[in-house]
C-alpha positions as CSV (number, residue, x, y, z in Angstrom):
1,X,28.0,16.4,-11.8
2,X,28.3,13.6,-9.5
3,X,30.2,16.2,-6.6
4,X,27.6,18.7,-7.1
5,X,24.8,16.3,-6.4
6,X,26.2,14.6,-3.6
7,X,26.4,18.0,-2.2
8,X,22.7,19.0,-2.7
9,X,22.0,15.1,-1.4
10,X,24.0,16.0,2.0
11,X,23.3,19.6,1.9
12,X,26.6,20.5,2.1
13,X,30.1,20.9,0.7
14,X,31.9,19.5,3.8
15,X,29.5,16.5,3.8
16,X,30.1,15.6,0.5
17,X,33.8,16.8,0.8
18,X,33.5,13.5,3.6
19,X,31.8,11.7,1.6
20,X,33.5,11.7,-1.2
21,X,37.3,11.5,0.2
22,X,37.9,15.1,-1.2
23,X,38.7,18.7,0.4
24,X,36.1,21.0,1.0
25,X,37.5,23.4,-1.1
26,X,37.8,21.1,-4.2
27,X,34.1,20.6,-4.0
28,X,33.5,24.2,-4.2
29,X,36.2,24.1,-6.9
30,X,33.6,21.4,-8.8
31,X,30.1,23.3,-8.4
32,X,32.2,26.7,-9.7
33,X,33.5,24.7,-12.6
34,X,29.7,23.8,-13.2
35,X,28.6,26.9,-12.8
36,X,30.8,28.4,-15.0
37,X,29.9,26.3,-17.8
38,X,26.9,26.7,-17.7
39,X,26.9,30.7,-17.0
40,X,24.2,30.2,-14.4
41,X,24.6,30.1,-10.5
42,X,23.9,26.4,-9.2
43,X,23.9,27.0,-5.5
44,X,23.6,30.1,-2.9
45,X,26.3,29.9,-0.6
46,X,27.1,32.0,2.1
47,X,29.6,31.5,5.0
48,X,26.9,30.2,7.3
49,X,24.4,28.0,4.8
50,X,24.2,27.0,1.2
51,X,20.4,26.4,-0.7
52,X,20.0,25.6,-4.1
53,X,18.4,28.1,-6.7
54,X,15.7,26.9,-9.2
55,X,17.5,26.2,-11.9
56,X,19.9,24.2,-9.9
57,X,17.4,22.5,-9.0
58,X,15.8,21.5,-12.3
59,X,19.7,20.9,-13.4
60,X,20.3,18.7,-10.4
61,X,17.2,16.4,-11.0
62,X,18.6,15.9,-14.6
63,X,22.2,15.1,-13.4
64,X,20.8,12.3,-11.0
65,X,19.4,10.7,-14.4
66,X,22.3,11.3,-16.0
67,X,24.5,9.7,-13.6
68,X,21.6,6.4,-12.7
69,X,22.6,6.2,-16.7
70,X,26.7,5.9,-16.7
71,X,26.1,3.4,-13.5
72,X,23.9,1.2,-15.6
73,X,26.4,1.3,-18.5
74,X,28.8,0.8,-16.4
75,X,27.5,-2.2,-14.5
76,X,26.9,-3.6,-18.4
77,X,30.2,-3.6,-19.2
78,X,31.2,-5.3,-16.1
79,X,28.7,-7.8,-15.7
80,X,29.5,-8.5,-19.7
81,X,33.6,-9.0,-18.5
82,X,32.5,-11.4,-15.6
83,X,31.4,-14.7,-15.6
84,X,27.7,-15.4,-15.7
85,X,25.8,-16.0,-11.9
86,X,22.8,-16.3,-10.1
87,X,19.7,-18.4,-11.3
88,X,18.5,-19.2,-14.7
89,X,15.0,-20.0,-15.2
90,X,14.3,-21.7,-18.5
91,X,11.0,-23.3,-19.5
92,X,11.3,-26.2,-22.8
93,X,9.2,-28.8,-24.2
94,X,9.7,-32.2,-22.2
95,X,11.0,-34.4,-24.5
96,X,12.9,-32.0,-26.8
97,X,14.2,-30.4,-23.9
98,X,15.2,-33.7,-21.9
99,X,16.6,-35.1,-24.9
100,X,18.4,-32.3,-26.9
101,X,17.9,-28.7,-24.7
102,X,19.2,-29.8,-21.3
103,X,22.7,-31.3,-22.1
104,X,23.5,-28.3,-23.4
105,X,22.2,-26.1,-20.4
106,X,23.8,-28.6,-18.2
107,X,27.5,-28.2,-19.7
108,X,27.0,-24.6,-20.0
109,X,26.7,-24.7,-16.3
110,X,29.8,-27.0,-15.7
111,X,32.2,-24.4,-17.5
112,X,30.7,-21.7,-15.0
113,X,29.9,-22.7,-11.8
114,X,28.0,-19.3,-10.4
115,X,25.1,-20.4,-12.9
116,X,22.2,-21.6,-11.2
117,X,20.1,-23.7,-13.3
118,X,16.2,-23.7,-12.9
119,X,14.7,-26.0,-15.9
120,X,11.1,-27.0,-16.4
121,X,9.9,-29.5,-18.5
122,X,6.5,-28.7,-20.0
123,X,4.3,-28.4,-23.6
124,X,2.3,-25.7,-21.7
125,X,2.6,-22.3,-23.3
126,X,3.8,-20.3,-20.2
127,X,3.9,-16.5,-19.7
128,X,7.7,-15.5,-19.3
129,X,6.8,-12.6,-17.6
130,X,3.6,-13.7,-15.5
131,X,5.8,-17.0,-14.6
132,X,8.7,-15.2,-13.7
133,X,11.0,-16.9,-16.2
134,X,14.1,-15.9,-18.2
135,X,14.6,-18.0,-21.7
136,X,11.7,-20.2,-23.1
137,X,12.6,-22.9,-25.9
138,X,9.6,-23.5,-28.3
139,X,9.3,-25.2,-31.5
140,X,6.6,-24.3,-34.7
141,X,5.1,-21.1,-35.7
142,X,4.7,-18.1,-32.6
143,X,1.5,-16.9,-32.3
144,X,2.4,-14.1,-30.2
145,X,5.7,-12.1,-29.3
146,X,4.3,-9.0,-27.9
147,X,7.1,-7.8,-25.6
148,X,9.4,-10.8,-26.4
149,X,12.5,-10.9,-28.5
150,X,13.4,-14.7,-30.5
151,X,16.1,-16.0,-32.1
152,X,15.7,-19.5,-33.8
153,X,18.3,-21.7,-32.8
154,X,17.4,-25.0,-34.9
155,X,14.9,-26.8,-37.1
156,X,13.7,-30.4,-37.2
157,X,12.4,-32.2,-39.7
158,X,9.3,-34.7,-39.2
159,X,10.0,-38.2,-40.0
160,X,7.3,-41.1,-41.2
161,X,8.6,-44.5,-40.1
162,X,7.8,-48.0,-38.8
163,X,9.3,-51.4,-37.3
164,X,10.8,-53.5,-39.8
165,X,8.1,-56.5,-38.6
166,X,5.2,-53.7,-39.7
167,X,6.4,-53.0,-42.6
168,X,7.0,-56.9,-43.7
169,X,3.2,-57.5,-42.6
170,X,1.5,-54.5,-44.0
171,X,4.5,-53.8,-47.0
172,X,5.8,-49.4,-47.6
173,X,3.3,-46.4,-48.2
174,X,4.3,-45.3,-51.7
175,X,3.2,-41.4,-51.2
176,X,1.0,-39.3,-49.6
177,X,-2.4,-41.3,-50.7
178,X,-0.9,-44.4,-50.0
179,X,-0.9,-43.5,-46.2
180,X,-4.7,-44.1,-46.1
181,X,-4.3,-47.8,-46.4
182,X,-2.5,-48.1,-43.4
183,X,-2.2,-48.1,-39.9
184,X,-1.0,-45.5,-37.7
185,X,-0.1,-44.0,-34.3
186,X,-1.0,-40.4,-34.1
187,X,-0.5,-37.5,-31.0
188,X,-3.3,-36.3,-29.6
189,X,-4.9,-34.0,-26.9
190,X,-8.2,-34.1,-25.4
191,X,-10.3,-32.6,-28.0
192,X,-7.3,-32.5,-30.5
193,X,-5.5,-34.7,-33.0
194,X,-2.6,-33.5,-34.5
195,X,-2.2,-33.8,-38.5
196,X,0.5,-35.2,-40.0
197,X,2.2,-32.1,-41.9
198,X,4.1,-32.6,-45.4
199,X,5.3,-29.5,-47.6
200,X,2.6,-28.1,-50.5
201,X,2.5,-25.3,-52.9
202,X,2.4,-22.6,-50.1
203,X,0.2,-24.1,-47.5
204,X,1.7,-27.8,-45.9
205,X,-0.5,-30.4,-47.0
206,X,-2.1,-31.8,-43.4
207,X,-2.9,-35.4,-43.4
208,X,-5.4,-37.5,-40.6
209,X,-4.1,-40.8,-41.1
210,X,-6.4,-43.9,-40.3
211,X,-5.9,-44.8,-36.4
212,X,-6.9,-47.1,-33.4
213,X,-3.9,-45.5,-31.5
214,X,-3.6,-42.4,-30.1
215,X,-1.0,-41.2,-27.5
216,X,-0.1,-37.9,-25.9
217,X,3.3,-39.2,-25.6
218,X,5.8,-38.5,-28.5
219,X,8.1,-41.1,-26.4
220,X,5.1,-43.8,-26.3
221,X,4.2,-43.4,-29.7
222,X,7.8,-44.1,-31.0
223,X,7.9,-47.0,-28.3
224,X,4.7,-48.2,-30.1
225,X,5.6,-47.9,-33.4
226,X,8.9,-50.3,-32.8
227,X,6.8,-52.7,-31.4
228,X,5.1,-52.8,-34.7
229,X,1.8,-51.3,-34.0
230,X,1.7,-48.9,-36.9
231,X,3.2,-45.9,-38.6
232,X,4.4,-42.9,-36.9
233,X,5.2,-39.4,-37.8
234,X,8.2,-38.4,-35.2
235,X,10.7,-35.6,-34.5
236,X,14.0,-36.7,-36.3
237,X,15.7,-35.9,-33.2
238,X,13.2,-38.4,-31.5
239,X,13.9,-41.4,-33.5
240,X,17.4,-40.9,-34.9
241,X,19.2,-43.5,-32.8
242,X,16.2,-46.0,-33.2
243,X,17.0,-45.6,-37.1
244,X,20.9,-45.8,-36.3
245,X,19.5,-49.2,-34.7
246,X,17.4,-50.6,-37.2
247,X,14.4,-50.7,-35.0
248,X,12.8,-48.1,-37.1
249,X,13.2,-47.4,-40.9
250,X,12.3,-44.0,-42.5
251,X,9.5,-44.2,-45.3
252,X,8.3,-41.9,-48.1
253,X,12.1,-40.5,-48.2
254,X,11.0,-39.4,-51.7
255,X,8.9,-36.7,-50.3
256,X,10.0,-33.4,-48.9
257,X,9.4,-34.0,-45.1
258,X,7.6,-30.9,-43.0
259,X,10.2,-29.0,-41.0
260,X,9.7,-27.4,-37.5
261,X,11.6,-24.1,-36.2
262,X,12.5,-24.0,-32.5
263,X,13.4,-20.8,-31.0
264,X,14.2,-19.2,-27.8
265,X,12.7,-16.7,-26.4
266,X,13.1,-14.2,-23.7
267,X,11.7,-10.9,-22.6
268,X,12.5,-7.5,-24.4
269,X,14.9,-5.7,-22.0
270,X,17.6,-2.9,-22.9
271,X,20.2,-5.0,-23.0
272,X,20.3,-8.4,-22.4
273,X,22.0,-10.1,-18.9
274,X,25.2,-12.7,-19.6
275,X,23.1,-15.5,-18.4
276,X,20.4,-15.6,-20.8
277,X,23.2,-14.0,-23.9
278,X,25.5,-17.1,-23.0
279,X,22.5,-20.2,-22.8
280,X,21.4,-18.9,-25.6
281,X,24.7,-18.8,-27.9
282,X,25.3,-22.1,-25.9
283,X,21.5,-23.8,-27.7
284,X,22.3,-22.1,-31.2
285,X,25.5,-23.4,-30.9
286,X,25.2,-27.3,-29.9
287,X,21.0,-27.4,-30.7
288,X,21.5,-28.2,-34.6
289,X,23.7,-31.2,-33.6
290,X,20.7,-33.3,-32.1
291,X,18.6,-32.0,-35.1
292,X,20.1,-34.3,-37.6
C-alpha cells in the first residue's frame, strides 16, 4: 500500500522507485501484487505514461487513511517507550496545589528532564480546552465533564479545630448544635459564604456557623484561628502539621467529618500523551500521602 501510493503521489514508478530506495521494477512488482489481490487493475501503464483508473483511485484515497493510521500507532508506541518531553500545562487550586500538587509535579520533572512544567495556581474554574491546558486538579463534586475524562486521585477530609487559648476561654463544641454557641472563622466570596459540611442520612448536613470573620483565604483563616480568633473548618491537609504542633487541636472527632474528592482532569483524546499519563500516575501515586 504504502509503494503504490507513493507512486500515484509522484506519478510515477521511477519517482517512487527514488523515493523510496527501491528498483523500478520492484515497484511495479508491488502495484501487480496489489492488483492481483484484489482482481482489479490499480493503474494504466504504458511504456510512455501511467494514470490511475477509478477504482484505484477510490482504493488509493482509502490506503492514504490506512497508512495516516499505522503512523499514528506507530508514533504511540514510540512516544509510549520514550521519556516524556515538551511542556506541561496544568491548572490546580492555590493552596492545595502549592502545598500538596506541586512537589509532586516538581519531582516528576527532576526524574525527566525533557518535561517542561507550566503550573497555575488558581480557584477559577478554567476551560481546558478554551485555556489551552493539559491536566486540571479540582477537588468536590464536577458539575460538568462534557468532553473531559477524570480520574480521582485523593480525598480530604474537613477538619473543625481551634487554638488551645480559644478553646480554654470559650471551652469544646460537643456536636453539631453546640457549634451555634460559638465563634467562628468562615471562607467566603463576594456574595457567597461557604457552609460548613458534616455527613447526614443521604444529603450532608450544611451548617452557617455564627461569625464576625470571614476570609477568602483558607491560609488566613487557619492563621486566624491559631491566633485564637475562633473555630475553623480546614482541609486536613491544611492544618495537619499545625495539629502535629499543638497550635491547633481537632474538635467534634466523635462526628463523621465531610470528605472532599479531588481529581484530575484532562481532555478526551484517543489515546492519552506520556506527559499527562505519567503526572497523573505521579498525583495518584504520592497525592493520598498529604491527605492524611
Amino acid at each position: 500500500m504504502a509503494v503504490f501510493v507513493k507512486a500515484v503521489d509522484l506519478g510515477s514508478f521511477a519517482s517512487a522507485a527514488a523515493a523510496l530506495d527501491l528498483s523500478g521494477p520492484m515497484v511495479g512488482k508491488h502495484v501487480r501484487y496489489l492488483e492481483e489481490r484484489l482482481g482489479v487493475r490499480l493503474i494504466n501503464r504504458t511504456t510512455r505514461r501511467q494514470s490511475i483508473t477509478e477504482f484505484g483511485r477510490a482504493y488509493y484515497e482509502r490506503c492514504r487513511l490506512v497508512l495516516a493510521e499505522a503512523e499514528a500507532a506507530e508514533a504511540l508506541v514510540a512516544e509510549q517507550l520514550s521519556q516524556p518531553r515538551g511542556r506541561l500545562r496544568v491548572t490546580m487550586p492555590a493552596l492545595l496545589g502549592k502545598h500538596c500538587v506541586a512537589p509532586i509535579l516538581l519531582e516528576l520533572s527532576c526524574r525527566h528532564p525533557e518535561l517542561e512544567l507550566d503550573l497555575s495556581f488558581s480557584d477559577r474554574i478554567v476551560n481546558l480546552a478554551e485555556d489551552g491546558y493539559d491536566l486540571a486538579i479540582r477537588t468536590g463534586k464536577l458539575e460538568d465533564r462534557t468532553g473531559l475524562m477524570a480520574r480521582r486521585v485523593a480525598r480530604h477530609r474537613m477538619v473543625v479545630c481551634a487554638s488551645p487559648s480559644y478553646i480554654e476561654k470559650h471551652g469544646r463544641p460537643r456536636d453539631l448544635d453546640d457549634l451555634g454557641s460559638h465563634h467562628a472563622i468562615v471562607y467566603s466570596r463576594p456574595g457567597w459564604v461557604h457552609s460548613w459540611l458534616f455527613p447526614g442520612d443521604g444529603q450532608p448536613i450544611k451548617i452557617a456557623p455564627v461569625n464576625r470573620l470571614r476570609l477568602d483565604d483558607l491560609d488566613a483563616i487557619a492563621d486566624a484561628s491559631t491566633a485564637g480568633m475562633g473555630l475553623a473548618w480546614l482541609p486536613s491537609w491544611l492544618v495537619r502539621e499545625r495539629i502535629q504542633a499543638g497550635s491547633l487541636v481537632p474538635l467534634l472527632s466523635d462526628h463523621p467529618e465531610h470528605v472532599f474528592d479531588n481529581y484530575a482532569l484532562w481532555l478526551q483524546t484517543p489515546y492519552l500523551p506520556l506527559k499527562i499519563r505519567l503526572a497523573v500516575d505521579a498525583v495518584a501515586a504520592a497525592l493520598p500521602r498529604y491527605m492524611t
